[in-house]
FIKOLZA-1660 file (N, C-alpha, C; in steps of 0.1 Angstrom, whole numbers, plus 5000, padded with zeros to 4 digits):
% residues 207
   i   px   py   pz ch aa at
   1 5200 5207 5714  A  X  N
   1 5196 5205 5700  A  X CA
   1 5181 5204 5699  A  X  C
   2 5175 5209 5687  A  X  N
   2 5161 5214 5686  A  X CA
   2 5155 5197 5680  A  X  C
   3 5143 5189 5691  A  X  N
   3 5141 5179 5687  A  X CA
   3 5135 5181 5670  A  X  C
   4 5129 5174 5660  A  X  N
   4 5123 5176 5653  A  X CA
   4 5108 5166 5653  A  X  C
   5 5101 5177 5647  A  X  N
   5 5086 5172 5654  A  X CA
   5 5085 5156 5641  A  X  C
   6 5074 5153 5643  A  X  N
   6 5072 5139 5628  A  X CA
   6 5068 5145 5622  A  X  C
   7 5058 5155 5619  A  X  N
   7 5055 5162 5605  A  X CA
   7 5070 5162 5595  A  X  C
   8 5081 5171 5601  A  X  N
   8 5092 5173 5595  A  X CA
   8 5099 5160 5594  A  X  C
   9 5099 5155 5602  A  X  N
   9 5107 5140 5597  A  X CA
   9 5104 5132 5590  A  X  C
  10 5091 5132 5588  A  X  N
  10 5080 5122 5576  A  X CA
  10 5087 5131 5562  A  X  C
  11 5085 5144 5562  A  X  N
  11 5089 5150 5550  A  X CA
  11 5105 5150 5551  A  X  C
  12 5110 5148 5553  A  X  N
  12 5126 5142 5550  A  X CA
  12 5128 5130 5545  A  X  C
  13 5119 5124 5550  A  X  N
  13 5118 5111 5546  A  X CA
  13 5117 5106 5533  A  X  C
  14 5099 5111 5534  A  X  N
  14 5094 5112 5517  A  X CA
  14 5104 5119 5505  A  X  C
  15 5113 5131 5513  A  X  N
  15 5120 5134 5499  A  X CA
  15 5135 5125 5501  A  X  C
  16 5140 5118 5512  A  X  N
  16 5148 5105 5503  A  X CA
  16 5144 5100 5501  A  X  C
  17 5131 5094 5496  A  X  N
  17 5127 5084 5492  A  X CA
  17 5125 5087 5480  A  X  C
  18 5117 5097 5472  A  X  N
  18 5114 5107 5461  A  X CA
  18 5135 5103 5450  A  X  C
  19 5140 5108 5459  A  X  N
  19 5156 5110 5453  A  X CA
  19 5161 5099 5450  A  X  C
  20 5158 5092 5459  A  X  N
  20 5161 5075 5460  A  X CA
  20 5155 5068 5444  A  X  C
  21 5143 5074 5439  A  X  N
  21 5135 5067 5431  A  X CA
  21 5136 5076 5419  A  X  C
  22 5145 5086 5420  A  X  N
  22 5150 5095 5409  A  X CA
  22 5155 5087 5396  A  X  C
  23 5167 5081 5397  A  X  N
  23 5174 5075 5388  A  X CA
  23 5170 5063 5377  A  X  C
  24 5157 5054 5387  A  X  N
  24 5148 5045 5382  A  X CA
  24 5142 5052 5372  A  X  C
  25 5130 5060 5375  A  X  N
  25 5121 5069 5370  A  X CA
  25 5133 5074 5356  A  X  C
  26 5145 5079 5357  A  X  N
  26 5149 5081 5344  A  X CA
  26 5154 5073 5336  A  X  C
  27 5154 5060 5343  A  X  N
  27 5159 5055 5331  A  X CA
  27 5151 5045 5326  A  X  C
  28 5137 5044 5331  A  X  N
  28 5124 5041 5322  A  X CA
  28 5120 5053 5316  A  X  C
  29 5123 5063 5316  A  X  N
  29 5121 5075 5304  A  X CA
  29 5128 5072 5297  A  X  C
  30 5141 5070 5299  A  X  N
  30 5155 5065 5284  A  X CA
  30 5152 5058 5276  A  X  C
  31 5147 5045 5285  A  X  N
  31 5137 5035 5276  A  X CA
  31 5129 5032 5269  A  X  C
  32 5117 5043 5275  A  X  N
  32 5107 5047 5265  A  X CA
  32 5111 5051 5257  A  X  C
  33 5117 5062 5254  A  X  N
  33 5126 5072 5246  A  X CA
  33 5132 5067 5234  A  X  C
  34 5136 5054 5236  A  X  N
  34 5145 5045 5227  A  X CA
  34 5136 5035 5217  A  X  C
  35 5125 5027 5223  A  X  N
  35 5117 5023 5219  A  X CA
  35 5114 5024 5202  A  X  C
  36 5111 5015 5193  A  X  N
  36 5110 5024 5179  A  X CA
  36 5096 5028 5180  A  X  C
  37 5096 5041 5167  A  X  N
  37 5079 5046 5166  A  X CA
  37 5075 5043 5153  A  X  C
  38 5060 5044 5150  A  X  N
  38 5052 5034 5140  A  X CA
  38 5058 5044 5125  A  X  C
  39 5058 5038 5116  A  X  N
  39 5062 5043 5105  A  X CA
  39 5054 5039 5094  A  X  C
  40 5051 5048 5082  A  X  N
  40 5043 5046 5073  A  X CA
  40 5050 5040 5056  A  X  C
  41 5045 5038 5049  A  X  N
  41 5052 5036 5040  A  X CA
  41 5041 5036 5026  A  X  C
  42 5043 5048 5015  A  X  N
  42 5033 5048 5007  A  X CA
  42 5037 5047 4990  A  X  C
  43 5028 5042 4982  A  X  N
  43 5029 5032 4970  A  X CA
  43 5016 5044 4960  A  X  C
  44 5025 5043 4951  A  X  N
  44 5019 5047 4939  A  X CA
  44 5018 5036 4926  A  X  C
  45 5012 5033 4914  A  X  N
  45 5015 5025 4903  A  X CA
  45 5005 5034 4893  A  X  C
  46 5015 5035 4882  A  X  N
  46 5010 5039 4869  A  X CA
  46 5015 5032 4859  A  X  C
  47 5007 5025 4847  A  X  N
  47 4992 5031 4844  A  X CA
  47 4985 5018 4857  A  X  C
  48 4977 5018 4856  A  X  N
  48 4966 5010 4863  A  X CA
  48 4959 4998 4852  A  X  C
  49 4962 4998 4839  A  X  N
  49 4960 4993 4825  A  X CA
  49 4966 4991 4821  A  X  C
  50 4974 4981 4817  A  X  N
  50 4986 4981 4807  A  X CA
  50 4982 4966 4798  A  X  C
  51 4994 4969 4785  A  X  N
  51 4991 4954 4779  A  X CA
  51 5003 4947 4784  A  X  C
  52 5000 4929 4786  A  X  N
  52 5013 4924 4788  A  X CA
  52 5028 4934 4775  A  X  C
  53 5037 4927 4786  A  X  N
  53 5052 4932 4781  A  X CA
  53 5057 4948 4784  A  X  C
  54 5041 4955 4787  A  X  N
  54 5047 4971 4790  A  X CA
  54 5046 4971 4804  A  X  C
  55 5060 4984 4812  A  X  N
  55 5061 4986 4823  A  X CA
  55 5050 4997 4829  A  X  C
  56 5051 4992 4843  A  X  N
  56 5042 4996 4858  A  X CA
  56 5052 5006 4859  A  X  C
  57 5052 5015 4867  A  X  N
  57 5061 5024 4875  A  X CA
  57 5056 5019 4886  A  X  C
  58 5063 5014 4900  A  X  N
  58 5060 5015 4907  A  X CA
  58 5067 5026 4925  A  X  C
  59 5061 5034 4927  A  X  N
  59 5074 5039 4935  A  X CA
  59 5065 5047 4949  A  X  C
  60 5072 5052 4953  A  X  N
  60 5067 5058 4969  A  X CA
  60 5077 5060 4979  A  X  C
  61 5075 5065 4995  A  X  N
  61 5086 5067 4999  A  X CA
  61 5082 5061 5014  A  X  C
  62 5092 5059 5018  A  X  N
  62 5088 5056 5038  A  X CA
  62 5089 5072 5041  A  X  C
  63 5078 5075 5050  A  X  N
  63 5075 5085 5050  A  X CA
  63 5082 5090 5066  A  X  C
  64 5096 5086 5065  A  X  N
  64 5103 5091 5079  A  X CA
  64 5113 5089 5076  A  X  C
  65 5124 5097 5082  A  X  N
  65 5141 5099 5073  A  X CA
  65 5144 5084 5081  A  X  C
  66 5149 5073 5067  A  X  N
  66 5157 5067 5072  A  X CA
  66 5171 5068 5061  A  X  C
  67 5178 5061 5061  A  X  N
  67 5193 5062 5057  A  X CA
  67 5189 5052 5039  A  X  C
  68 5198 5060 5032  A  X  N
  68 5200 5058 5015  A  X CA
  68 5200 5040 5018  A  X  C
  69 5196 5032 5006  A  X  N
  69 5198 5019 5008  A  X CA
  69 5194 5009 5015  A  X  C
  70 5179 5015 5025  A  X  N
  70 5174 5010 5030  A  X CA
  70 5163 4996 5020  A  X  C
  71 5159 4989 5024  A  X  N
  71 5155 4981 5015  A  X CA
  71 5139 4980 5014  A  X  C
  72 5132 4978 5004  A  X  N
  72 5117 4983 5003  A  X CA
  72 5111 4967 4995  A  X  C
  73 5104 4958 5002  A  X  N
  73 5100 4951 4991  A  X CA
  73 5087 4952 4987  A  X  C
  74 5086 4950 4972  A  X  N
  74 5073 4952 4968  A  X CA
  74 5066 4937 4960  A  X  C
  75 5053 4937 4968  A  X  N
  75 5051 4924 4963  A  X CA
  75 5038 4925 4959  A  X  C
  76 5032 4914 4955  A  X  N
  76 5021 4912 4943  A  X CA
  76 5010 4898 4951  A  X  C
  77 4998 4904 4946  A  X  N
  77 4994 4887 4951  A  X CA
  77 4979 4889 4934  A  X  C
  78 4976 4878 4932  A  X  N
  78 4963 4872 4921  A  X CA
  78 4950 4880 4924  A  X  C
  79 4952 4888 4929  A  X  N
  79 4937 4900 4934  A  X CA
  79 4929 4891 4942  A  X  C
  80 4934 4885 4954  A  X  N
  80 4928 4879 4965  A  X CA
  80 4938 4881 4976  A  X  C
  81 4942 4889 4975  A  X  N
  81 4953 4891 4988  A  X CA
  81 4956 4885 4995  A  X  C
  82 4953 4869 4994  A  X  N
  82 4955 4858 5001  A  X CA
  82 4972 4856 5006  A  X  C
  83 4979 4852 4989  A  X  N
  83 4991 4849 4994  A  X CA
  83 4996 4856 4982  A  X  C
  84 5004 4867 4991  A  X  N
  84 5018 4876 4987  A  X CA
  84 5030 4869 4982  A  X  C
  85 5037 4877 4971  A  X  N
  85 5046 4870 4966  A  X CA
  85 5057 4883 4962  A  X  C
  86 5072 4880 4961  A  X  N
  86 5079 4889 4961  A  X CA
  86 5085 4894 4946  A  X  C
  87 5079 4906 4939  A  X  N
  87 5078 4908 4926  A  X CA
  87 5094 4915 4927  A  X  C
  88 5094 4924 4935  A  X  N
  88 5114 4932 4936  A  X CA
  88 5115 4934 4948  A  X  C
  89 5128 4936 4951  A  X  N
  89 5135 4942 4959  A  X CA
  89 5143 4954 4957  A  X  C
  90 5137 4970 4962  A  X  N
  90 5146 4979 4955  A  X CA
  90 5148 4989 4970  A  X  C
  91 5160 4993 4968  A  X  N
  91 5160 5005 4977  A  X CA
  91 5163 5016 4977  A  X  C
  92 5162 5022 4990  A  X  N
  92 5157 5038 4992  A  X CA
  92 5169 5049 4988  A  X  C
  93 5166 5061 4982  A  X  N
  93 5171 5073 4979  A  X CA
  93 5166 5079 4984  A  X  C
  94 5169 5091 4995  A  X  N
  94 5160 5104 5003  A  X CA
  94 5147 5097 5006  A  X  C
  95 5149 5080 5008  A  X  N
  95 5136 5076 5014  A  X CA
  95 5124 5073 5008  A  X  C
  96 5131 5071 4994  A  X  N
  96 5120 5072 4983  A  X CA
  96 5125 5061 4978  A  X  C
  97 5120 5052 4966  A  X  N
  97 5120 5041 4964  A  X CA
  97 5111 5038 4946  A  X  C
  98 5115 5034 4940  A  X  N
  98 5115 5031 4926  A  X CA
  98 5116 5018 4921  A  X  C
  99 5103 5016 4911  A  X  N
  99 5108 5001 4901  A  X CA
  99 5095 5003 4894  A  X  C
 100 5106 5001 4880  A  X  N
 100 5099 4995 4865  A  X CA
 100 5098 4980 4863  A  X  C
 101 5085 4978 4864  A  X  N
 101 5078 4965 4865  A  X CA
 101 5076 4960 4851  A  X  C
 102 5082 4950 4843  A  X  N
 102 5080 4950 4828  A  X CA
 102 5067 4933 4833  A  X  C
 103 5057 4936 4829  A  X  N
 103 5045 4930 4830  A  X CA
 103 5049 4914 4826  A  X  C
 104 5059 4913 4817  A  X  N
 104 5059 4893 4811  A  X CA
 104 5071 4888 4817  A  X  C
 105 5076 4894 4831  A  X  N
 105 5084 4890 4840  A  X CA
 105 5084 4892 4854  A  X  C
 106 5088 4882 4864  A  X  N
 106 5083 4885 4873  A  X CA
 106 5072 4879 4886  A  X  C
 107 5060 4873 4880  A  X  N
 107 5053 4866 4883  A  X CA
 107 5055 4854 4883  A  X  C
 108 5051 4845 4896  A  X  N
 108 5051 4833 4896  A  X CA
 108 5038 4827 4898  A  X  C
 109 5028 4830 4897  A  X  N
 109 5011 4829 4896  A  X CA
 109 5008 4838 4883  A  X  C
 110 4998 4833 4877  A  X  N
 110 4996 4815 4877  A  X CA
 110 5011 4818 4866  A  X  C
 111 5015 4802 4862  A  X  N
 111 5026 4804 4860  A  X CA
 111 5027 4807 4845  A  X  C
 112 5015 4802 4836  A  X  N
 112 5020 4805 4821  A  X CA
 112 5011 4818 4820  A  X  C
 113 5003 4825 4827  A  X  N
 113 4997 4833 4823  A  X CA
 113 4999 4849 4825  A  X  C
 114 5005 4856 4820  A  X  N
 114 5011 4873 4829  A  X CA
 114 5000 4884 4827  A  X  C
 115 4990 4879 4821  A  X  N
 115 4976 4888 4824  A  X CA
 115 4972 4887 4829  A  X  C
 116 4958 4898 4839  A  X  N
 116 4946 4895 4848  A  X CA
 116 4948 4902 4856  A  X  C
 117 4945 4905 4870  A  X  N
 117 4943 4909 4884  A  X CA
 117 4953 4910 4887  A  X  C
 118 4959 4918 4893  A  X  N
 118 4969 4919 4902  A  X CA
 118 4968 4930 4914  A  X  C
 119 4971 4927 4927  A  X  N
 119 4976 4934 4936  A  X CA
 119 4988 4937 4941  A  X  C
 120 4992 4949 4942  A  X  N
 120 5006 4952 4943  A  X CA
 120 5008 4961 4960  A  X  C
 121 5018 4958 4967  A  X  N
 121 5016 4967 4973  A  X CA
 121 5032 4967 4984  A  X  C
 122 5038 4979 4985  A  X  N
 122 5049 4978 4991  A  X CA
 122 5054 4975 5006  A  X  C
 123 5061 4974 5011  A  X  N
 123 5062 4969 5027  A  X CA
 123 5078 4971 5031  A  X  C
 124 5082 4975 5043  A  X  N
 124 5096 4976 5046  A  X CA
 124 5095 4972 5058  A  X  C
 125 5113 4969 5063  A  X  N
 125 5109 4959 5077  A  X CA
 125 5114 4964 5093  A  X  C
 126 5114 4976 5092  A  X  N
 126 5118 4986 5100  A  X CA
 126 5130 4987 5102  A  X  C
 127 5136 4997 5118  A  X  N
 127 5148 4995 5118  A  X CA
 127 5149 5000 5135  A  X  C
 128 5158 5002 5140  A  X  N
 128 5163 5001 5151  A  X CA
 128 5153 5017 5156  A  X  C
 129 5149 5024 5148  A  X  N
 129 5141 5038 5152  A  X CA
 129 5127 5034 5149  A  X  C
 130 5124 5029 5137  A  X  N
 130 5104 5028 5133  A  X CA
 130 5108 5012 5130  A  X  C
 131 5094 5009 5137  A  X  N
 131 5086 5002 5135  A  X CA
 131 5083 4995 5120  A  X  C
 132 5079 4982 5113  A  X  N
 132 5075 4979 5103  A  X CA
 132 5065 4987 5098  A  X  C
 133 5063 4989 5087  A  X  N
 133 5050 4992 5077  A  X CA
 133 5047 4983 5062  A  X  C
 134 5035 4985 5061  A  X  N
 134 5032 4978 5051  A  X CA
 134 5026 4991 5043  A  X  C
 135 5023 4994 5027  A  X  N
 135 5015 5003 5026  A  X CA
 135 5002 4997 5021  A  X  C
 136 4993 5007 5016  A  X  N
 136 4976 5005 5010  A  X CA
 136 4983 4993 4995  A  X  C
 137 4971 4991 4995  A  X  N
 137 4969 4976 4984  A  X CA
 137 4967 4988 4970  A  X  C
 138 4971 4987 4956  A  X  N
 138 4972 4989 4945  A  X CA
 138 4970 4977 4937  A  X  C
 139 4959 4985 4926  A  X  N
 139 4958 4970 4914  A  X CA
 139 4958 4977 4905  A  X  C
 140 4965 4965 4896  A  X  N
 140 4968 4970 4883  A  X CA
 140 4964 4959 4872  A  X  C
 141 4955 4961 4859  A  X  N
 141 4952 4950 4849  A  X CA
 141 4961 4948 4838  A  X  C
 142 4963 4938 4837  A  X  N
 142 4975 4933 4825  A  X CA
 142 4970 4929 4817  A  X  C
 143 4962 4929 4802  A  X  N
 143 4952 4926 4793  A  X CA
 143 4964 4920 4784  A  X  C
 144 4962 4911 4774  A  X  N
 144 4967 4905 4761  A  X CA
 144 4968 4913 4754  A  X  C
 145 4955 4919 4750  A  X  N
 145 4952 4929 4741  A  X CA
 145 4943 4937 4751  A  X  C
 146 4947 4955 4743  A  X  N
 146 4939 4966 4753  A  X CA
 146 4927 4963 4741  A  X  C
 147 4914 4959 4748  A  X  N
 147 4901 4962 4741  A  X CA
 147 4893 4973 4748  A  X  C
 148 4892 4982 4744  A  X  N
 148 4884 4994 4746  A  X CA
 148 4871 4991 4755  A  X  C
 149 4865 4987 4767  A  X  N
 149 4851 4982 4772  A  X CA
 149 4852 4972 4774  A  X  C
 150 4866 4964 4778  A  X  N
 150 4870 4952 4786  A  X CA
 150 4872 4956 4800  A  X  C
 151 4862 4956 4808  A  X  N
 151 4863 4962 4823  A  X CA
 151 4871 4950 4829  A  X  C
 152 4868 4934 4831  A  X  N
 152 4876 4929 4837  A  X CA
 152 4885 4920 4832  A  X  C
 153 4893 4923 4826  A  X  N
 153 4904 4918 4819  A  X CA
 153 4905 4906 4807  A  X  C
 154 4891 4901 4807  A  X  N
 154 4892 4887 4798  A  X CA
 154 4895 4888 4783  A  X  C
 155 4896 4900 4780  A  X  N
 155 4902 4902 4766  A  X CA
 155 4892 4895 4754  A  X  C
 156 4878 4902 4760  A  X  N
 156 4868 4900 4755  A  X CA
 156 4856 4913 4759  A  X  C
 157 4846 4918 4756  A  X  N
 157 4837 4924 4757  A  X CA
 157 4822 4920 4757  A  X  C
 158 4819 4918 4768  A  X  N
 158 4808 4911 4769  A  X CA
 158 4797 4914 4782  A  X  C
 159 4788 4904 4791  A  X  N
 159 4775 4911 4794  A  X CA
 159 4788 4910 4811  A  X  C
 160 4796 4903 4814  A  X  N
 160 4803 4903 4824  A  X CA
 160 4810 4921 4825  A  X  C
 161 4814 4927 4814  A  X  N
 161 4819 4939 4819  A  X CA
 161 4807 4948 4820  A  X  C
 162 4791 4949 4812  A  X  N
 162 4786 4956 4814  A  X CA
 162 4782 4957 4832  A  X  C
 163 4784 4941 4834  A  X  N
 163 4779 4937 4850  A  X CA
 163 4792 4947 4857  A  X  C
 164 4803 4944 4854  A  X  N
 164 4812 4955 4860  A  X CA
 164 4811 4966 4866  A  X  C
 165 4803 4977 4853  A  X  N
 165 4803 4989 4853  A  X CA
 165 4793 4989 4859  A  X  C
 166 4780 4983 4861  A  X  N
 166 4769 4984 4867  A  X CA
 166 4770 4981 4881  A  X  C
 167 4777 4972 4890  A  X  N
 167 4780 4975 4901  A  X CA
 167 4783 4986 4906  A  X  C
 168 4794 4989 4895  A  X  N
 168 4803 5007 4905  A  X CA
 168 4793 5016 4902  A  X  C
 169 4779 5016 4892  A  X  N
 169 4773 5025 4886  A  X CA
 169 4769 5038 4899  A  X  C
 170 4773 5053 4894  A  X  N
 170 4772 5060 4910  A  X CA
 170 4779 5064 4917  A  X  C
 171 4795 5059 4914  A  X  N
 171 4802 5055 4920  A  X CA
 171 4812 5065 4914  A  X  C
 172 4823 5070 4928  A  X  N
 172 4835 5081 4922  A  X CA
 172 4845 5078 4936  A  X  C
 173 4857 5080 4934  A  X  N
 173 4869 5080 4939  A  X CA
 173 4862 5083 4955  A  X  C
 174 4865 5072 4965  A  X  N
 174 4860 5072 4979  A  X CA
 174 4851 5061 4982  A  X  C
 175 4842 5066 4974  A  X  N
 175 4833 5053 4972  A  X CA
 175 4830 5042 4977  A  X  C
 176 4822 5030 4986  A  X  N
 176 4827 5021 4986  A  X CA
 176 4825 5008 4976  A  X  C
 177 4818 5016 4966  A  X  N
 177 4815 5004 4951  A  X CA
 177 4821 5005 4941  A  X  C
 178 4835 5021 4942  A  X  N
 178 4847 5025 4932  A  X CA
 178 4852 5017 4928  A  X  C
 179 4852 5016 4916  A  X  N
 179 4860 5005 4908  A  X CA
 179 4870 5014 4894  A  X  C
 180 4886 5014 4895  A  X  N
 180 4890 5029 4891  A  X CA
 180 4887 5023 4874  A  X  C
 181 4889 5011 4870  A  X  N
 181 4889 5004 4859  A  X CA
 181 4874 5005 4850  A  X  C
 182 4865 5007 4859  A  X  N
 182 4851 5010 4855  A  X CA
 182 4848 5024 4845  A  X  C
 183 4856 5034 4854  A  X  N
 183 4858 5044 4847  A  X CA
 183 4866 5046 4834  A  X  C
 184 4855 5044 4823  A  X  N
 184 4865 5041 4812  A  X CA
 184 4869 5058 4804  A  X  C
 185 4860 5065 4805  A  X  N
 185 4865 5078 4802  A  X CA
 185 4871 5086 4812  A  X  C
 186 4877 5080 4822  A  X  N
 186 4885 5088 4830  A  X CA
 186 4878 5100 4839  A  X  C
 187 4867 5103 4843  A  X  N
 187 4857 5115 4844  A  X CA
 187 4859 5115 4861  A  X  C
 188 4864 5107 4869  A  X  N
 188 4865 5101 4883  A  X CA
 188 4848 5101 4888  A  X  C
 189 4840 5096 4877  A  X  N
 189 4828 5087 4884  A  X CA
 189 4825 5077 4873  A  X  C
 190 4814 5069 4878  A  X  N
 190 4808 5055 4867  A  X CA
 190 4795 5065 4866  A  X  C
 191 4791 5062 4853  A  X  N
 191 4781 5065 4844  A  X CA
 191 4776 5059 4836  A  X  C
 192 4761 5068 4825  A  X  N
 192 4760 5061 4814  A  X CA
 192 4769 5062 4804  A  X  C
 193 4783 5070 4808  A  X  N
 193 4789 5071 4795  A  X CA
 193 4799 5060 4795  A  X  C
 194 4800 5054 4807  A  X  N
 194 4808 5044 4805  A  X CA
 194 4800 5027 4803  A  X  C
 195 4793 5031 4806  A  X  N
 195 4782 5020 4800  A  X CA
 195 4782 5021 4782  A  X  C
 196 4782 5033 4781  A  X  N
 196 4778 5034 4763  A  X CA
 196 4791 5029 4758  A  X  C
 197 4806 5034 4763  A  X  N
 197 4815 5026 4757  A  X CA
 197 4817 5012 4756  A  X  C
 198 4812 5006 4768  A  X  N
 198 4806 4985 4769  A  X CA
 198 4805 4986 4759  A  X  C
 199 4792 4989 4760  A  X  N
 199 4776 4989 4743  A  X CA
 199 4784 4986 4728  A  X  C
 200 4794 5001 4733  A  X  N
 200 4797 5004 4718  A  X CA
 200 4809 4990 4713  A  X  C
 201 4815 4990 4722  A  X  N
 201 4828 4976 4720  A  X CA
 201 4819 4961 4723  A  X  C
 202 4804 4959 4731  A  X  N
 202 4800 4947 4730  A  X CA
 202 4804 4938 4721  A  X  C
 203 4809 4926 4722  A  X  N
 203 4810 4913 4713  A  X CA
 203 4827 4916 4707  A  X  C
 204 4831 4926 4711  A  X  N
 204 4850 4925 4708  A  X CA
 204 4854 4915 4715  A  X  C
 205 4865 4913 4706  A  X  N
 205 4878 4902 4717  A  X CA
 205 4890 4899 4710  A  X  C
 206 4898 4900 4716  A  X  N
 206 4907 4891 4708  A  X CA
 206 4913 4882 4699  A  X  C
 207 4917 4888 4689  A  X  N
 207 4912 4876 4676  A  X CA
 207 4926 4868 4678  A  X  C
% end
């Protein structure tokens, strides 16, 4: 019988050893494999203006097939994103997700008051495939009364909104001094034309 030299025996070796480590090697691939992956989740709200008592639309979808009835909560915080608070709970159709927000319900901050600042923004809590997401922050103003050149909500017109507009002054969608509220003729930049609407409404308010 033909001895065999160690070159060939080392390589017999190395490949039971290779074969031996086969089964491991797949089934930390299975693993990996199973693991969930990161998932997004995105938020629209219209109008961005409203007077108390009229609805928000709020809606968007998880942007990865999960199953009808999945649950989406959408919550709100005082425009300090400090502490979040749970405005609905609604869920998913084709992964998409829906709610009419009536403005003088709903809020528990501050408690007598349903005008002012708000941040809105949706979140879901993953599932056995993706990962949690939260989506982008949305704000929406709730005025008593719409006054025409009330940039920040006090239901008044005065040197505070001119100061408004004059921060974002320059300013268009991207921006980092964009303020969408500032834009009072809708043009997607701050101007002198929205300064002249201030001017023109200065000293309104609320009667």
């Amino acid at each position: 019988m033909k001895q065999l030299d160690r070159k060939t025996i080392w390589g017999i070796v190395l490949t039971l050893l290779l074969i031996s480590m086969l089964p491991m090697a797949l089934n930390i691939q299975s693993a990996r494999a199973q693991d969930p992956l990161p998932s997004s989740i995105s938020i629209d709200v219209d109008p961005i203006l409203v007077v108390v008592g009229y609805n928000v639309t709020i809606k968007g979808a998880i942007n990865e097939t999960v199953p009808d009835d999945t649950s989406v909560y959408i919550e709100y915080s005082n425009f300090t994103k400090s502490n979040w608070n749970l405005l609905a709970k609604v869920n998913t159709t084709n992964s998409q997700y829906e709610y009419n927000w009536t403005t003088d319900v709903g809020l528990l901050w501050p408690p007598t008051n349903k005008y002012g600042w708000w941040d809105v923004r949706a979140r879901w809590e993953g599932d056995a495939n993706y990962l949690p997401a939260t989506s982008t922050v949305k704000t929406v103003r709730v005025v008593k009364v719409k006054i025409f050149g009330d940039v920040n909500g006090d239901v008044k017109v005065d040197g505070k909104d001119i100061a408004v507009v004059g921060v974002a002054f320059g300013s268009y969608p991207g921006h980092p001094r964009w303020n969408p509220l500032a834009d009072l003729n809708h043009d997607n930049k701050i101007d002198g034309i929205d300064l002249t609407f201030v001017a023109k409404n200065f000293g309104k308010k609320d009667p």
